[in-house]
C-alpha positions, 0 to 999 in steps of 0.5 A: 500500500503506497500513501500520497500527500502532496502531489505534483502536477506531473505525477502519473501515478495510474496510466490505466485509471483507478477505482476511488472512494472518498469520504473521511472514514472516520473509524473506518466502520461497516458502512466504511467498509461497505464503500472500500470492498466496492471499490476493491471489487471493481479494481480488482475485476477491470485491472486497476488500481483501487484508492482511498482518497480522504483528507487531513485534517478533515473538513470538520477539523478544519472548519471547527479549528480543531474543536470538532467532535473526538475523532475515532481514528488519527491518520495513524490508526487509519493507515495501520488499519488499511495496511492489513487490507487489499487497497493499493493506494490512499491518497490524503491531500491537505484540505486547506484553504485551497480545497475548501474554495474548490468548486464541484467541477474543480475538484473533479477536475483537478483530484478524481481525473488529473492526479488519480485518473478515476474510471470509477468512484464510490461514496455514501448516499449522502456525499457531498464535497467542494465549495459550501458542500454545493456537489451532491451524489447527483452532481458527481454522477453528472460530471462523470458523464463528461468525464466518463467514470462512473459512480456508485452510491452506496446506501447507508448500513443499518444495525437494529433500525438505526444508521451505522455512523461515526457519530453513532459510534461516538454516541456509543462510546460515550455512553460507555456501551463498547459492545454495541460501538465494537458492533458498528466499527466491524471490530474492535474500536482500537486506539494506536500509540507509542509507550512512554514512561509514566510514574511507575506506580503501578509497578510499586503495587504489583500491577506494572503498567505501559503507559500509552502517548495519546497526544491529547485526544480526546478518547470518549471511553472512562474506566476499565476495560478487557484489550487486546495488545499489538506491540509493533515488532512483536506478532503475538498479541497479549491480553490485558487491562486498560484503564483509561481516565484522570487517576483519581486516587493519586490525583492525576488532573491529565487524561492517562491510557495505561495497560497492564498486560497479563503475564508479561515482562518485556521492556517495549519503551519508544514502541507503538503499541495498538489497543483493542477494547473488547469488554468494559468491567467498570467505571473510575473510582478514587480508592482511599489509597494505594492498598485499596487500589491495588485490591480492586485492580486484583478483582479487575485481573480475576474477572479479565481472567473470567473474559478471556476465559469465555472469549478465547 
């Protein structure tokens, strides 16, 4: 898989045209998955190449300064995720300015025909792209008869009556309800970061743990929860205990993700490690104190054990 930026007005990257979905993929959940199989498909059967074409920041960012929604997936976790699949190729131009004042037939122009060469292109029912959103499924299919590709408009993916979004799975993840978000995404809602080192106080009661580099985002989920680890460089996965919150106890003020893998020894500092949140066993609390803290986390272990136990 090839990842593209900024491109240059000579790039000629697909000489035989390419299959293109678009949208900001935000989670990459089932309908997601939906648009990007399709567009596999028809690469696959005509012989091109298939392309995601996203952005970064996204429009919503970047209209909101940053004060959008939390997102469900960074540009890294989106690639980390896409790498173990069949597209050849994400295209990710900046929207900036120059994006955002793009009319209908310039981003056409100028992004699905001159840099990507688009004979086929997949979006949501409800796309909508260029200067003001002014360009519609309806649009898209008008130029492409001037441009001759063709679009596939694909319909949203329900799930017990209700809309497979990113905003429904935000709802989920804020009402704490894992399973149901996990549901949607298709997979576990993940999160990707690199260990760094904290205050080591989990070692000091028995329970070491690798603190995880969040960058500040916003992460919607509180309390502690049954994951699976993927250490890069390392193929196995480990299971474990993730607490994610403000610790409490020790009066912690900043947002902390920290894992507690079960029976492990490694130093893995300066790694990225990718969380996998499958089962949530409780809320935060503020102990009276390290002893009692400790003793929860001993209950917490036993019924990840009783999870693991049931979920192999």
């Amino acid at each position: 898989m090839k990842i593209a930026r900024n491109i240059n007005s000579e790039w000629n990257e697909f000489p035989t045209g390419s299959s293109v979905c678009i949208g900001v993929f935000d989670g990459i959940h089932l309908g997601h998955q939906e648009l990007i199989k399709r567009t596999i498909g028809y690469a696959n059967e005509n012989k091109i190449s298939s392309v995601l074409f996203t952005f970064e920041p996204s429009p919503s960012d970047y209209f909101s300064k940053g004060k959008s929604q939390s997102r469900l997936t960074s540009l890294d976790e989106k690639y980390d995720y896409l790498s173990s699949g069949q597209i050849d190729f994400i295209y990710c131009p900046p929207f900036d300015q120059e994006m955002e004042n793009l009319s209908p037939l310039q981003f056409v122009n100028q992004h699905l025909i001159r840099k990507l060469n688009a004979k086929h292109v997949v979006v949501g029912e409800d796309f909508h792209f260029a200067k003001d959103r002014s360009g519609t499924v309806e649009t898209l299919i008008e130029l492409g008869h001037e441009y001759r590709f063709t679009v596939d408009p694909v319909k949203f993916i329900r799930q017990k009556d209700k809309k497979i979004s990113s905003t429904n799975i935000r709802q989920s993840l804020m009402d704490q309800d894992i399973q149901n978000a996990n549901q949607m995404l298709g997979r576990h809602y993940s999160v990707l970061g690199e260990v760094i080192k904290g205050n080591q106080i989990g070692r000091t009661i028995g329970y070491p743990t690798a603190n995880i580099d969040i960058d500040e985002r916003d992460i919607l989920l509180r309390g502690v929860f049954c994951v699976k680890a993927i250490i890069e460089g390392d193929e196995d996965e480990y299971k474990g205990l993730a607490n994610i919150g403000f610790k409490p106890t020790i009066n912690g003020t900043a947002l902390t993700l920290e894992v507690h893998l079960l029976n492990f020894d490694k130093d893995i500092y300066g790694s990225n490690m990718r969380i996998d949140f499958m089962h949530r066993i409780r809320g935060e609390k503020k102990f009276n104190g390290l002893e009692e803290l400790s003793a929860q986390i001993n209950k917490d272990s036993k019924k990840a054990d009783e999870f693991f136990a049931a979920n192999q």
